[in-house]
C-alpha positions in Angstrom: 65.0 129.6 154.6 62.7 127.9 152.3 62.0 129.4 148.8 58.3 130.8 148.1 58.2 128.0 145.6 58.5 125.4 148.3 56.2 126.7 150.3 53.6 127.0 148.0 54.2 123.2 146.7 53.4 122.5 150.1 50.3 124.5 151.0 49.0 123.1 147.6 49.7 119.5 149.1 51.8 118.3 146.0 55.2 116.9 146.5 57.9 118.4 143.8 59.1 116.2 141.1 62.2 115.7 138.7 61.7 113.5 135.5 59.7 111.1 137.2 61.2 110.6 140.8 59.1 112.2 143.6 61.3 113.8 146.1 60.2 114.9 149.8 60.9 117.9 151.0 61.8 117.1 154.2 64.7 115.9 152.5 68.5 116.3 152.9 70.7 117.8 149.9 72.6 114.4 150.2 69.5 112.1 150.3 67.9 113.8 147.1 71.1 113.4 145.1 71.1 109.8 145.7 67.7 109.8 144.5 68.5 111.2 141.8 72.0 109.9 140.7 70.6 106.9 138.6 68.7 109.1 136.4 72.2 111.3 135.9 73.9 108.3 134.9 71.2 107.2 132.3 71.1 110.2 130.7 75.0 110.8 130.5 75.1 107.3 129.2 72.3 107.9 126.7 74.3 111.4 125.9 77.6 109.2 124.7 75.8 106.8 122.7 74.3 109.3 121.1 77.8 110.7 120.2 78.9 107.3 118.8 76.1 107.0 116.4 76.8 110.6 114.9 80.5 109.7 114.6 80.2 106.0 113.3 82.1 105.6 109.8 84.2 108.7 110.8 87.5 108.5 112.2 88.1 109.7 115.5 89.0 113.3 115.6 87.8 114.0 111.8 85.3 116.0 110.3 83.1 114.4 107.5 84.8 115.6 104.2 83.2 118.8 102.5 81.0 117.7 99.5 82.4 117.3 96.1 80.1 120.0 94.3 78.5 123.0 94.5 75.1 123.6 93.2 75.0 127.6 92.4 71.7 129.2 91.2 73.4 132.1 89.2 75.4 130.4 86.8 77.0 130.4 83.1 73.6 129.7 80.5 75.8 126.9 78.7 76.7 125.6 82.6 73.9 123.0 84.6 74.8 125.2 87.7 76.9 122.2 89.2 80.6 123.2 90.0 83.6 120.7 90.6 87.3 122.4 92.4 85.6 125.8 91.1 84.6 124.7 87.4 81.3 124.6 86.6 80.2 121.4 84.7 79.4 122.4 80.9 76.0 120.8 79.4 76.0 117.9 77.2 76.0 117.7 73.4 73.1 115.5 72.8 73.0 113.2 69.6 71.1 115.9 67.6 74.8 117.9 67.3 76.2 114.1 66.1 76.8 116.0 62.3 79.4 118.5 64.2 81.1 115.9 65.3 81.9 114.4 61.7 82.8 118.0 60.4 85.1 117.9 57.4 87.1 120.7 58.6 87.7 118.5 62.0 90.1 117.0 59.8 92.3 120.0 60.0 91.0 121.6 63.2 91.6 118.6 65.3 94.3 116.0 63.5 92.7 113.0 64.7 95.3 110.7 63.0 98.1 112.6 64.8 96.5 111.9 67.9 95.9 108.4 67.6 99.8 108.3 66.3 100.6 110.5 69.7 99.4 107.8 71.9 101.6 105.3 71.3 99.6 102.3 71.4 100.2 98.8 70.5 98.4 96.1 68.4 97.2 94.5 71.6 95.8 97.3 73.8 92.2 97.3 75.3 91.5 101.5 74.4 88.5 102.7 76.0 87.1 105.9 73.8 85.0 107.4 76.9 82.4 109.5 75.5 82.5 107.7 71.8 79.4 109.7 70.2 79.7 108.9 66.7 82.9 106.7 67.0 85.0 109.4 64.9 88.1 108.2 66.9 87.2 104.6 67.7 86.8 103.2 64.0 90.5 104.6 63.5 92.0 103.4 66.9 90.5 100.0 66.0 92.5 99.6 62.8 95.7 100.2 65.4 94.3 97.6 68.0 94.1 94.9 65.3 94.9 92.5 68.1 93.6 93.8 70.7 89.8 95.7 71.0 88.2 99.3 71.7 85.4 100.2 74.2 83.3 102.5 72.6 81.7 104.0 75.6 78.6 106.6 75.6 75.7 107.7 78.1 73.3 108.3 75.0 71.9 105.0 73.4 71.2 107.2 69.7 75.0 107.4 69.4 76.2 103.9 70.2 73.3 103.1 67.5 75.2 105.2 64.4 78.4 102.9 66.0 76.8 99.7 65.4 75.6 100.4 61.9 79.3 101.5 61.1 80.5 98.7 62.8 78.3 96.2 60.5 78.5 98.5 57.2 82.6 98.4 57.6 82.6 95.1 59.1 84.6 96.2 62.4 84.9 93.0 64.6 87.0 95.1 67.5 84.8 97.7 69.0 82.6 97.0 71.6 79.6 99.5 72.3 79.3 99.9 75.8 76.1 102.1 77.3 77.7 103.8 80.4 75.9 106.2 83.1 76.6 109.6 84.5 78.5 107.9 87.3 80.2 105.0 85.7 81.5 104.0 82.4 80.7 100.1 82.9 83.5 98.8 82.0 85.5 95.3 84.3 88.2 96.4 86.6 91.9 96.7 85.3 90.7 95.7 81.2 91.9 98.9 79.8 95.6 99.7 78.9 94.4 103.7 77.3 91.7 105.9 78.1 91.0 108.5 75.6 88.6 111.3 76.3 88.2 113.8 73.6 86.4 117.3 74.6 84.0 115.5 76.9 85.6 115.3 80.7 84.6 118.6 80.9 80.3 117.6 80.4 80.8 115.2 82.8 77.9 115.7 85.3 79.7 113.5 87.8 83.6 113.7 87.2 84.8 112.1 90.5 82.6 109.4 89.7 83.5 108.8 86.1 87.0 108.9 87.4 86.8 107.1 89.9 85.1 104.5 87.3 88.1 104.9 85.0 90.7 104.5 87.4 89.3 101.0 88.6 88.9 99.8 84.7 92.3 101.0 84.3 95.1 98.2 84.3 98.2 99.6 86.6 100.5 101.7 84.6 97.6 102.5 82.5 97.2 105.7 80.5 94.6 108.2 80.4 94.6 110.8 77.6 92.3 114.0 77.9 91.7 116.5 75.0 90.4 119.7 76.0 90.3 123.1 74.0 92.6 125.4 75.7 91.0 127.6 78.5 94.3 129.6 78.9 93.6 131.0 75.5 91.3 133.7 74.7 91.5 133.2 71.0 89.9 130.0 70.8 86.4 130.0 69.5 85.1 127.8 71.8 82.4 128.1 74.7 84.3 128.8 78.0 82.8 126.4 79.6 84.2 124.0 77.0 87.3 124.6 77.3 89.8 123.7 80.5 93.3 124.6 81.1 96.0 122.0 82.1 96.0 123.6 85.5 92.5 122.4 86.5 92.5 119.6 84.2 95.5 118.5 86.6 94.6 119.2 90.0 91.2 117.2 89.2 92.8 114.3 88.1 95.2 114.4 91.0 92.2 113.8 93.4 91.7 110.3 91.7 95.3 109.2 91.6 96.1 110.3 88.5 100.1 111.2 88.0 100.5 113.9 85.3 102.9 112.6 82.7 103.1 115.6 79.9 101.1 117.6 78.2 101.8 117.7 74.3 100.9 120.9 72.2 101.3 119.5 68.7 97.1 120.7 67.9 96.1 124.0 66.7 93.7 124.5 69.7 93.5 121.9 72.1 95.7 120.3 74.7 96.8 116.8 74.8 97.9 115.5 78.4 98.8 112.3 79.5 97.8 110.8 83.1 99.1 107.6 84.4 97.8 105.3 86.9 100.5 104.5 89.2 101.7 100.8 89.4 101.0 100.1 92.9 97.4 101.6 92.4 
């Protein structure tokens, strides 16, 4: 038995259609679908290439990896609402704060000459000082390169100025001022034999990029050394935000490659841990 819609298609005098192909109703099952089979075939072939543009640049059977950060509305006032593996990013010092940085009482609160002597470096090393502001560590890293050169390396232009009028003042042939970005620190690939980073990975707005950046201007074998206030300590009148333990500090560098080497406790308040690049990196 024809349906009631066939019936009416007929009494109206117009002949059924699917997509574009008209088919008579006086038709056979078998004779419609070989009508019809070519447009099956075109859109099951349209269906897979579709399928092979949403997967191209993705290996078969994997998902596209989860995004590196988290942008969170509710967040810590001295945070910018960005989070890395569960940290949120701390905001940045800008140059106005560059008098903190040359504190007399850093003297004591930080040791900078014990941490230059803790890094073992040699009279030819490239150093990279990665977030440089005022050049408080450069100028005395320099006078332990005296063959070899430091990258003073900062995103804000007002700060690698106070470095160049130091440099001329004190006549400083071996630091280079180097203007990075949020993303890279601008430096050639494999020229640096230290990183140092002192209280400013964690005000990173981009930390897998500025690793990432690090890694490749790294020389294999090459050292980083991060500085951080200690997050695992209450007592330490800093800014949470400010501070990191080793814990995070390590499972973020471990995403770049980065081998933790140790983790020296000879300051009052801050941690001092050594990441290598491996050789065959």
């Amino acid at each position: 038995m024809r349906s009631t819609q066939t019936r009416s298609h007929e009494s109206s005098g117009i002949r059924p259609f699917v997509g574009r192909v008209p088919l008579d109703p006086a038709m056979g099952w078998a004779q419609r679908w070989l009508r019809l089979l070519p447009i099956v075939l075109l859109l099951v072939a349209g269906t897979h290439a579709q399928t092979r543009t949403e997967q191209a640049g993705t290996p078969s059977g994997q998902r596209e990896p989860p995004p590196a950060y988290e942008t969170r509305a509710a967040h810590d006032p001295d945070g910018i609402g960005r989070f890395y593996l569960g940290r949120e990013i701390a905001q940045v010092m800008g140059f106005q704060g560059a008098s903190w940085l040359e504190r007399p009482e850093r003297i004591a609160e930080e040791k900078p000459d014990d941490v230059v002597d803790q890094m073992s470096l040699k009279p030819a090393d490239v150093v990279a000082d990665v977030g440089a502001g005022t050049g408080y560590f450069s100028f005395r890293i320099a006078r332990r390169v005296s063959q070899g050169k430091v990258f003073a390396i900062d995103v804000q232009p007002e700060m690698l100025a106070t470095i160049e009028a130091r440099k001329a003042q004190q006549r400083v042939q071996n630091i280079v001022s180097v203007q990075g970005t949020v993303t890279d620190v601008a430096l050639p690939d494999a020229s640096v034999d230290v990183v140092l980073m002192v209280d400013v990975y964690h005000e990173f707005a981009y930390p897998l990029e500025m690793m990432r950046s690090i890694v490749k201007a790294l020389k294999p074998g090459g050292r980083v050394v991060q500085i951080e206030y200690r997050g695992e300590d209450a007592d330490v009148p800093i800014k949470r935000l400010h501070k990191m333990t080793v814990a995070q500090a390590r499972r973020e560098m471990a995403v770049v490659g980065l081998v933790w080497r140790e983790t020296k406790n000879f300051l009052p308040q801050q941690h001092f841990i050594v990441f290598e690049k491996p050789r065959g990196q």
